[in-house]
Each structure stands twice: as C-alpha cells, then as structure tokens.
C-alpha positions in Angstrom: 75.8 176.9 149.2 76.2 180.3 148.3 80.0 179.9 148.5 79.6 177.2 146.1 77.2 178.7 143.7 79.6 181.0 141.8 82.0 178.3 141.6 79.5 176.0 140.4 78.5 178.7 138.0 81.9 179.0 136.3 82.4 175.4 136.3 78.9 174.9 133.6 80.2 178.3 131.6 83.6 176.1 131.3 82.0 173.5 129.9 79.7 175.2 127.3 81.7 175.8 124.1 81.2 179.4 124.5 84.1 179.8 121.4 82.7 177.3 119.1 80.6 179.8 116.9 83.6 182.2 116.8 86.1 178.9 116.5 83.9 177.4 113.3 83.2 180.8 111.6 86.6 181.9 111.8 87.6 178.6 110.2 85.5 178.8 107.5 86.4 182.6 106.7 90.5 181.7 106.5 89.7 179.0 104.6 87.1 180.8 102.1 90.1 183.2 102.1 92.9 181.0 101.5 90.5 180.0 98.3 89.9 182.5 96.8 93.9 183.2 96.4 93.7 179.9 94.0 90.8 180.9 92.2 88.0 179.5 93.9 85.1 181.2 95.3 82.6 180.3 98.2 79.4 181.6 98.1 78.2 179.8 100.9 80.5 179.5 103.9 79.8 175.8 105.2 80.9 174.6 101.3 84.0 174.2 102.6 83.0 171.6 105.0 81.2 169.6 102.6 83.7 169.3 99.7 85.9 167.8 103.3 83.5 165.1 103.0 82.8 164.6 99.6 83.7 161.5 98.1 82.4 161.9 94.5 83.4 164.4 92.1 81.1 165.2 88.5 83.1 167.0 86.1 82.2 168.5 82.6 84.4 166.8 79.9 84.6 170.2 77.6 87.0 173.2 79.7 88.0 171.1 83.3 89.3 167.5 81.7 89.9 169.3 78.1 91.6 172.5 77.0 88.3 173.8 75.3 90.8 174.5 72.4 88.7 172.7 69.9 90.3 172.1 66.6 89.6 170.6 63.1 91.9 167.6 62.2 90.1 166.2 59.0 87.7 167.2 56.4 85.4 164.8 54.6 84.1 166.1 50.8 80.8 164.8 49.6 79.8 165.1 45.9 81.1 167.8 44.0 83.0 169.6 47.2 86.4 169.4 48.5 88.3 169.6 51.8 89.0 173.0 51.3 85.2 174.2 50.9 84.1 172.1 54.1 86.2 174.4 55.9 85.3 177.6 53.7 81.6 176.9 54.1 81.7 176.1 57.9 83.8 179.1 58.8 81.2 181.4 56.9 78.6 179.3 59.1 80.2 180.9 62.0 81.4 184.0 63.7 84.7 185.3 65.6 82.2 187.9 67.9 80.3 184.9 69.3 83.5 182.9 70.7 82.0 179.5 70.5 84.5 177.1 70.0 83.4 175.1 67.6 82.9 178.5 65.5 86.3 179.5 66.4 87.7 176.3 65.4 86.7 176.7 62.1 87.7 179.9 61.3 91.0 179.1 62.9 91.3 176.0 60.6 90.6 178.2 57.5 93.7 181.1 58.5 96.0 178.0 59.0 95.0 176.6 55.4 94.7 180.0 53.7 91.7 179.9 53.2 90.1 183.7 52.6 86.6 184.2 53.8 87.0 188.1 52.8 85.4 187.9 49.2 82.0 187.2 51.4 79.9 189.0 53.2 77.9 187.3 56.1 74.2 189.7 56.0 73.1 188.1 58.6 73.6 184.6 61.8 71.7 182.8 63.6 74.1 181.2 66.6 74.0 177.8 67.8 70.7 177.0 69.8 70.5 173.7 71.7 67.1 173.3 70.0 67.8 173.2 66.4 71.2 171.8 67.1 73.3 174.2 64.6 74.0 177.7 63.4 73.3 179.2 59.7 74.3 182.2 58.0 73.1 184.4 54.9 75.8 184.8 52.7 76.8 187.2 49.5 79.9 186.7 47.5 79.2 189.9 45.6 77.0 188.3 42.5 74.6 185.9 44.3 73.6 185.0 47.7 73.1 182.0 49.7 72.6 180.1 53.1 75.2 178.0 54.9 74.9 175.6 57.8 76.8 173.7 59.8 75.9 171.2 62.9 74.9 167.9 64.3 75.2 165.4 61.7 71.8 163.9 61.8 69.8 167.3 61.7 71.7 168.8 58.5 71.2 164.9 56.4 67.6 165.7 57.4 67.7 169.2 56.5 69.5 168.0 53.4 66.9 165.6 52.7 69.6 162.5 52.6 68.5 158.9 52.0 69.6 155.3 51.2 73.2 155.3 50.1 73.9 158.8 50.5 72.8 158.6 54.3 74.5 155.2 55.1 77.7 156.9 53.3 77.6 159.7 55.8 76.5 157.4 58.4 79.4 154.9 58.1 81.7 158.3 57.8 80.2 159.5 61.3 80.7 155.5 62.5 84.4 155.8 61.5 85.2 159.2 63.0 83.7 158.7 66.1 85.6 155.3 66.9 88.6 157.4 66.8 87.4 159.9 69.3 86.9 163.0 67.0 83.2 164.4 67.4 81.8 165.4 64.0 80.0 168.3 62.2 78.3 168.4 59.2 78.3 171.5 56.8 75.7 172.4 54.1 74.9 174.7 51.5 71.7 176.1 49.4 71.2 175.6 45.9 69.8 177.7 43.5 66.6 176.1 44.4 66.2 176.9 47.9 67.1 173.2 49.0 70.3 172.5 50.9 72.8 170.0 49.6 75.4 168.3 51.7 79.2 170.0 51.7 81.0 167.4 53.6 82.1 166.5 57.3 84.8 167.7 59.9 86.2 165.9 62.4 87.1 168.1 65.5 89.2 167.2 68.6 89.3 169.2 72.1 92.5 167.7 73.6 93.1 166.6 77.8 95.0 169.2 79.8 98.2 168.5 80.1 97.7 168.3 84.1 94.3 166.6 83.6 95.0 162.9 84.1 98.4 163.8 87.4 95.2 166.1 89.0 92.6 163.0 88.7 95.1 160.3 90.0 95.7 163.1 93.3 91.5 163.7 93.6 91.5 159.8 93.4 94.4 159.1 96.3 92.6 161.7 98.2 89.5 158.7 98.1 87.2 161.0 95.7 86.1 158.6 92.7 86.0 161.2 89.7 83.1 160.6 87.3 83.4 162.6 83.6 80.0 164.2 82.2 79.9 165.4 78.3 77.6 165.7 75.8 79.6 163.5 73.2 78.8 160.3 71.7 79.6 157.2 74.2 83.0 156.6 71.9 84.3 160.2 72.1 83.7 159.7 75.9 85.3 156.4 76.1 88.4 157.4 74.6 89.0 160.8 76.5 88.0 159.0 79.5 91.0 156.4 79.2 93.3 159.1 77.9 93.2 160.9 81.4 92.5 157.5 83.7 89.2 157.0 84.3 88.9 154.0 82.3 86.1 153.1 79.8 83.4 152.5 82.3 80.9 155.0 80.3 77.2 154.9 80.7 74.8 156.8 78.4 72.2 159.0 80.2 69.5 158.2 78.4 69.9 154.4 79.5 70.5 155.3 83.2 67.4 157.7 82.5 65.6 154.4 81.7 66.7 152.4 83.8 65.6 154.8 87.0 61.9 154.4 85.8 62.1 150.6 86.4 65.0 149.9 89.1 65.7 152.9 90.4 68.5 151.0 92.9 69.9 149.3 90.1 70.5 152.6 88.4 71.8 153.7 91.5 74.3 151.1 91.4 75.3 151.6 88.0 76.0 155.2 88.3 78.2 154.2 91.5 80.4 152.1 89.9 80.7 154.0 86.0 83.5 155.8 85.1 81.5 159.0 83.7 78.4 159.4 81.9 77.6 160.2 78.0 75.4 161.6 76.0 74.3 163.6 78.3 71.8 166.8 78.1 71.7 169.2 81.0 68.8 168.3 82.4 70.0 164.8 82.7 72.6 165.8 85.6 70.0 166.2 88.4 68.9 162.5 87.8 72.7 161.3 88.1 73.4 163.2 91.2 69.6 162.0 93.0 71.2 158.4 91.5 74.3 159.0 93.3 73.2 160.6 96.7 71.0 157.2 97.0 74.1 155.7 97.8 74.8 158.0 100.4 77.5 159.9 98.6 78.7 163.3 99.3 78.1 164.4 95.8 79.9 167.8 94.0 78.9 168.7 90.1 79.9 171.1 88.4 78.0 173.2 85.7 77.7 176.1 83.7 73.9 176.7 82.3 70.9 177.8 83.1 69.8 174.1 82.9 72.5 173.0 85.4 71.2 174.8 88.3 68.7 171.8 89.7 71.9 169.9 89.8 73.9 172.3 91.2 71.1 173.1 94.0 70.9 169.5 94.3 74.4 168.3 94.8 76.0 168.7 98.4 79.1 170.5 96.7 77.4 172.8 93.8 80.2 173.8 91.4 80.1 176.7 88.9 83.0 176.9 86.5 84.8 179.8 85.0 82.5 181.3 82.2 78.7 179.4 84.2 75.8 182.3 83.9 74.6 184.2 86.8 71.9 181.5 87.4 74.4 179.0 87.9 76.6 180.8 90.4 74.1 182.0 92.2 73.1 177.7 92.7 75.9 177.1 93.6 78.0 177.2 96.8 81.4 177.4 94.8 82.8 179.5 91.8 85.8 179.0 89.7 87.7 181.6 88.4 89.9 179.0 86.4 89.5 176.2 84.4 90.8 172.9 85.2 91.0 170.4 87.8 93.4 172.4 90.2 90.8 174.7 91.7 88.7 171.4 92.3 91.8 169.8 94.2 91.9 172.6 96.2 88.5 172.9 97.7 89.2 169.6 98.5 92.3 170.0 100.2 91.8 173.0 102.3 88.2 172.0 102.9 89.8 169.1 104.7 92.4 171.6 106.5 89.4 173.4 107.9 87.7 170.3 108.7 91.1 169.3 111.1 90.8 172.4 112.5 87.8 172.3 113.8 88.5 168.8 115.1 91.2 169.7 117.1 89.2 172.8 118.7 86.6 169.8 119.5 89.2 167.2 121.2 91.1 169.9 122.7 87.4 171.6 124.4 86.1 168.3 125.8 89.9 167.4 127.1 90.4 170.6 129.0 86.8 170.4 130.2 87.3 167.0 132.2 90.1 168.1 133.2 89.0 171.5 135.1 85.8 170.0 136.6 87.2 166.7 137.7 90.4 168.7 138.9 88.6 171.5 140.9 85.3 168.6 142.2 87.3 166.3 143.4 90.4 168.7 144.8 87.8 170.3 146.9 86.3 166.9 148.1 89.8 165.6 149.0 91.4 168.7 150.7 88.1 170.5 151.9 89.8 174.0 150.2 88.2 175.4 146.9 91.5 174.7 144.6 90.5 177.6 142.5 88.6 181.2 142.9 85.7 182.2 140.2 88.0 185.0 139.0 90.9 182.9 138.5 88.8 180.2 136.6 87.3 183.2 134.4 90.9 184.8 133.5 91.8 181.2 132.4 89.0 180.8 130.3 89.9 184.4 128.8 93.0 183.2 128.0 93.1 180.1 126.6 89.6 180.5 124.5 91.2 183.6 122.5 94.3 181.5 122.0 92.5 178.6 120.7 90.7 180.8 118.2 94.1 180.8 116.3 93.7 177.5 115.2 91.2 178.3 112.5 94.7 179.6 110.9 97.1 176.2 112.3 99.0 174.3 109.6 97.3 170.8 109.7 98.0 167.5 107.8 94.3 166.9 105.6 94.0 163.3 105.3 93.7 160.9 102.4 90.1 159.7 102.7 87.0 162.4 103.0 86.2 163.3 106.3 83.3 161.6 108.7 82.0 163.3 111.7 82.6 160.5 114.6 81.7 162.1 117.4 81.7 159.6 119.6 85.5 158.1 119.3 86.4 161.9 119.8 84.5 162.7 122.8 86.1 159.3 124.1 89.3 159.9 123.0 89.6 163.4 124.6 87.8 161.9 128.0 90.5 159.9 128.2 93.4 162.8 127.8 91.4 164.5 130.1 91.3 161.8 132.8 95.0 161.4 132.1 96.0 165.0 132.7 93.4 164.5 135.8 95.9 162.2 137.3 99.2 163.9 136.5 97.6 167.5 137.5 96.5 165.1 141.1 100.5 163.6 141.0 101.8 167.5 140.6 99.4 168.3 143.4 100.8 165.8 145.8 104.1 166.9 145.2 103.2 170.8 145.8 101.8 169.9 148.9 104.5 167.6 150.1 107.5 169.8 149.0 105.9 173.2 149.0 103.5 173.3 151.5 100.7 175.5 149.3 98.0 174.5 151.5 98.9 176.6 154.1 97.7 179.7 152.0 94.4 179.8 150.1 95.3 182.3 147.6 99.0 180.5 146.8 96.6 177.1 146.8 94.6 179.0 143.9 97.9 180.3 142.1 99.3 176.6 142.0 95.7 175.5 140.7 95.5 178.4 138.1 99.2 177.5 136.6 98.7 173.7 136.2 95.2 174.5 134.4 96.7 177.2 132.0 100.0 175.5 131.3 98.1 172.0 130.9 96.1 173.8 128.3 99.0 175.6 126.4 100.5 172.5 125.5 97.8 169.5 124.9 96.6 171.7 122.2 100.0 171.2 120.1 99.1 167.3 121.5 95.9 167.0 119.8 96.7 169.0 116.6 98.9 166.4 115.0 97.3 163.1 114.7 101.1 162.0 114.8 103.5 162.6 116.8 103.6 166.3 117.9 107.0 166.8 116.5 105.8 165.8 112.6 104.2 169.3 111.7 105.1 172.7 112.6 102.6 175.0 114.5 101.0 178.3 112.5 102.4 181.1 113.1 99.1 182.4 114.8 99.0 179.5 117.5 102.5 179.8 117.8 102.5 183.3 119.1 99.3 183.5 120.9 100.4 179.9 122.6 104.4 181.8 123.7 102.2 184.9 124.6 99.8 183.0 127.0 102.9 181.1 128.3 104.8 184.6 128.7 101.6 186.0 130.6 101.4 182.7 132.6 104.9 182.7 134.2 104.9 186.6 134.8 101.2 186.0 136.7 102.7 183.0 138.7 106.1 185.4 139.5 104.4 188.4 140.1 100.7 187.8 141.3 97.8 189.6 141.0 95.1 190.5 143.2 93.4 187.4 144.5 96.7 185.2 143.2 99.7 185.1 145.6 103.3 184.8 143.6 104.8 181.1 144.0 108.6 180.8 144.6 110.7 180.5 141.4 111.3 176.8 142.0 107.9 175.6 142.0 107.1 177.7 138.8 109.4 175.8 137.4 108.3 172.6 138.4 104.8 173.5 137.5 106.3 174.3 133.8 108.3 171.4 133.5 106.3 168.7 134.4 102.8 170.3 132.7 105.5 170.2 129.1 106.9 166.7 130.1 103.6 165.0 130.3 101.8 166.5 127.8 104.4 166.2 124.9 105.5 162.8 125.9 103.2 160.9 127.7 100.3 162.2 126.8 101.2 162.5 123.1 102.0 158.9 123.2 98.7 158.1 124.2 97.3 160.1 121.9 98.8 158.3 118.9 97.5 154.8 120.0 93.7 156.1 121.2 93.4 157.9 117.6 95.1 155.0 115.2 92.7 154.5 112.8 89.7 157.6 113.7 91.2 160.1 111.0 
C-alpha cells in the first residue's frame, strides 16, 4: 500500500485539470488582445465567451447600420417662406460647437446653398433635449431680434398653434416624406408678437454604410439573426431596413410594449421573429431584450446613453459604441472604438476562436486522462510491474500541461452557428480516443516486450512507458484541434514550437536518460515515435472526424 499510494496520488493530480484556470484565462486574455487591435474593447473578460454563443444581435439604426452623415435633401415652404429660409432659419436654430448631426446638417446644407448666416448673431441656445424634443435660439440680425426653432414636427405645429387645414397640410407633408424614408424637421420663427409661426419642413436622410448590408448577410451566415433599433417613424425603419437586408419585418415599441402587459409570450414571439424594432425610446430596449431572452436567446444590444444602461446590464453581450457615455461603458462588457458593423463581426468571430480553444484543451484533457490511468491500472494488473515511476508521471505532466497552454494562441476554424456547451458528446467523444490510444499504447506494449525485452529492467520498463505517454500526447492534440481532418488547418506558431520542443526534449530523454529513466536503444525510439505519429494522425484522426460529425 504504501508503494502504491504515491502512484495513486499522481494518478488523481492527472486527472484534475490542474491547467484549466491558466488554459481559460489565457484564452480569454489573447483573445481580449487580438480585439482590441480591431477596435473592440472587453471590459469584462468572459464577454468573449458569450458573444461565442450569442445568436441575436440589436443594433442602433443611427452610426452602426448608417453613416451618421445626416443630410438635408428637400425643403418644404409654408406661407410667406421659401426653401432657402427653411434652411437659413434652421441653421441659426443650431450650432457647429455642439456636433449634433442634425445641427450640423443644417449648417452644412446652408454652405452648399450659399446661404450666409454671418449677418446674425445667435445671443444665446438651448440644445436639443429629449424632453422638449427640439433646440431654439435667440437671434439679432443687427436691427431687431428674434427666436428660432427647429424639431419634431408635432411639437413645433403645437408650439405654432396650427389647426384644421394648416395642420392637415403639414400633416399630409410629414405623411408624404416619411413614405419615402426621409425623417422630417420642422422649423419656426417668432413674430413681432411673441407667437411663433411656421417656416417650413426639411426632409433629412442618414444613408447605409456602404459595408452595412455585406457585414449583416456574414453576422447572418454566422446563424446571428440581426434585429435594427431606431428612433424613426415605422416607414423610415422599414425602408432602411430593406435597403441593408433585414426585410420589412418592423414592429413599433410601443405596440410590443402593449402587448407585454397582456401576452407577454406572444410579445415574446413577435420580437423573435421581427426584423427590427421602431419608434423606439431608450427605455424601451430593456423590455425588447427581457422579450427576447424569454426565448432563450443569447442576446447582445448595443447603446450609447445614460438610458441604455438597464439594457446593456441586461443583455448577455452589453455593447457600447464609439461616442456611449461613461455610464454606458461602464454597463457594458464590450466597447467600440469604431463605428460600424465590423467590430461587431469580430467579437463574434474571435469569441468563437476562443471558444474552440477551449474545447480542444477540454477533449484533449479527458483523452489523455483515460489514457494514463487505464494505461498505467491495467499495465500493472497485467504484468505485476508499476509501468511508470511518480517522477516520471510528474515530468510528463510538466511537460505536456505548459505545452497545452499554447493553445489559447492556436489558429482554429470558428464555426457557422453560435456555440453550445455539450458536455456530454465531448467527454464521450474523448473517452473514446482515449480508449483507442489505450489499445494501441497496449499493441506497442506487446510488441516492446516481444522484440525488445523491456521487462527485464524496471527503470527501461518506465522509459518505454514515459515515451508512449508523452509522444501520444504531442500529437492527439493536433488530432482534436481540427474538427477536420488534421491536415486542413495549420498549427499556431505557439503550439507549433512548444509541441517540436517537447518532442525535441522527448527523444533526447529517451537517448540519453535521466536519473530514474534508463536510455532505450535507437531502434525502439524510433518505433515508439513512429507508431505514437501513425496512429494518432491516421487512425485516430479518422475516428475523430466520424465521432464529432455533426457536435460543432
């Protein structure tokens, strides 16, 4: 018993995943680090694990599906105004300093036209507030002064005090503009009187990136169903939404927001299936991810506010874009430093890298671990030897754990569909290798016997048992890091050079020996080498492909 104690004791620190923590951190760290080269950030390190299995993706309209380049295309007078003076009156409603873009776009539209707004002097501004839904402006011209405003179309008619005809011209203006996809803005003016009279309305247009709708189809073959968000009316969203591919499948939030009170399951549904969501107000975005993680959806939104942060806290994949507030990054577990869809695509795509990783540290763990115990159990119950000393089984363990840590950094093939844990198909499948390179390691051990005669020496027995282990483990992990065929991806540089450096240090202990290992002759070195590669990268591999068809 005390013979078999340490042995035993070695054996159970072989099979506890001592180098799991190290392996998974590791992974995560290359990964955070191979985003934040294309402009993403993770502020928490499992995010890229969960945007692996995320499998619905919320995206702002405004700066990641559009250019945020918003521009004026037409100007409608009303009364006694013209085009021009829609334009004149709404740029001196805004300001250059506050780089909003619907402030910008105006002023922009009034330098293309030539229109000068340096005969007036803006005293003082009020910016846009999400409250009172538009900005205003004291202006002088030199001789008199005067307020101008410019915003949603239904608060300046009220602050304009329209009715009747006035308002159902407007209206059917608004009606018109809208079924075209151009979201509109009304300008005003103060009389002499202190009232405010009606100046006209401007049709603006924020265009799709030109990569917007190629980046969508790629998140979609990747099996992520891509859902728009925006503010605009249910038109404007319809129409940007089929420029880019998402079809016309647009739900307004308030009516989702209804429907929740009464059938919360049906709204479930309904968001599952939509193409995006309109009409939507900040607060409106934790109600549509809740909606959507009933259906047990892995669920990333993105967001920019102060009011985004519930969703952003909410949603398994939290995603601030390039210009959120502090509140909003600090929800969130990932930061853009880019606008678009490409930093999206690749969370996505190296989260899935990591997640490979990881999975081949896990099939190759459980492998190798049936394969020592069984080996060394039932070697010793056959021959009545110990195959293997504690000290050899430890310098083993050394050296193939520290090379396995290199496959945080291995060149993997993600796959097309997000990734599910299925732990029990991989523990089966690598019992299986393992049981498999059980029997080969027992056919090399006949042979070694028969041909070499290594039983007659204990410590040459535990150099032949110390080789077939090691060399076993060098090359089923390029077996299970393909879920192909071995030969259709190239190893990482990392694993590539820690696997030839184990191998290097392998043969040299087998032709030299150390204390406690007794050098084995040249020939059976060899052997040991040649069948351990043969097996593994043919046979083996070959089973491989047909126990994993259809897990990944």
């Amino acid at each position: 018993m005390l013979e078999i104690i340490p042995l035993m004791l070695v054996l159970l620190l072989g099979a506890v995943p001592v180098a799991l923590p190290a392996m998974f951190t590791v992974s995560m760290a290359v990964g955070s680090m191979e985003l934040v080269k294309r402009g993403v950030l993770v502020t928490r390190l499992n995010a890229t694990e969960d945007a692996a299995s995320m499998d619905i993706l919320c995206v702002d309209k405004t700066g990641t599906i559009t250019l945020n380049k918003t521009s004026i295309v037409d100007a409608t007078p009303f009364g006694k105004y013209s085009k021009e003076e829609v334009i004149l009156y709404g740029a001196l409603a805004s300001q250059e300093a506050n780089q909003d873009p619907i402030d910008l776009a105006f002023i922009n539209a009034a330098k293309q036209r030539n229109i000068s707004i340096n005969n007036f002097q803006q005293k003082s501004f009020t910016p846009f507030d999400p409250k009172t839904r538009r900005t205003e402006a004291l202006v002088s011209d030199g001789n008199m002064e005067f307020k101008v405003v410019k915003g949603a179309v239904h608060v300046i008619t009220e602050l304009c005090g329209l009715s009747g005809d006035s308002l159902k011209a407007v209206d059917e203006e608004v009606n018109e503009l809208t079924h075209r996809g151009y979201r509109t803005i009304a300008v005003a003016k103060s009389t002499g009187n202190g009232s405010f009279e009606l100046v006209g309305l401007a049709a603006l247009y924020d265009p799709p990136r030109p990569d917007a709708k190629e980046l969508i189809q790629k998140l979609k073959s990747l099996g992520i169903s891509v859902k728009m968000i925006t503010g605009d009316a249910l038109p404007i969203a319809k129409k940007v939404a089929m420029e880019v591919g998402l079809g016309d499948d647009i739900v307004r939030a308030s009516e989702l927001k209804e429907l929740i009170k009464d059938n919360p399951s049906k709204a479930a549904d309904i968001a599952d299936k939509c193409s995006g969501f309109a009409e939507v107000y900040p607060e409106d975005k934790y109600l549509i991810v809740k909606s959507l993680q009933e259906k047990k959806h892995i669920v990333g939104m993105t967001g920019d506010g102060v009011n985004d942060a519930p969703a952003l806290k909410q949603a398994e994949v939290g995603i601030a874009v390039a210009n959120a507030t502090d509140v909003a990054k600090k929800a969130s577990s990932v930061v853009l430093t880019s606008e678009g869809l490409l930093g999206m695509l690749n969370l996505v795509v190296i989260g899935r890298s990591v997640f490979e990783r990881v999975n081949t540290w896990i099939l190759n763990k459980v492998s190798r671990t049936v394969l020592k115990t069984v080996f060394v159990v039932f070697t010793f119950l056959l021959i009545g030897k110990y195959p293997i000393s504690s000290s050899a089984m430890l310098l083993m363990m050394f050296m193939t754990d520290f090379m396995k840590i290199s496959l945080a950094t291995d060149n993997v093939r993600w796959p097309s569909k997000p990734c599910k844990w299925n732990i029990n198909k991989i523990v089966k499948t690598a019992a299986i290798l393992g049981i498999l390179m059980v029997l080969e390691a027992f056919g090399l051990l006949f042979i070694s016997i028969k041909f070499f005669n290594i039983l007659s020496d204990q410590q040459t027995l535990y150099m032949f048992s110390f080789q077939t282990l090691v060399l076993f483990a060098i090359f089923s992990i390029f077996v299970v890091g393909e879920r192909g065929y071995f030969w259709q991806s190239m190893p990482g540089k990392a694993l590539l050079t820690a696997s030839l450096a184990n191998l290097a240090l392998a043969i040299s202990i087998a032709l030299i020996g150390i204390p406690g290992l007794k050098p084995l002759p040249p020939n059976l070195t060899i052997l040991i080498l040649g069948y351990s590669l043969l097996f593994s990268l043919i046979i083996n591999d070959i089973v491989k492909c047909s126990l994993l068809k259809g897990l990944f």
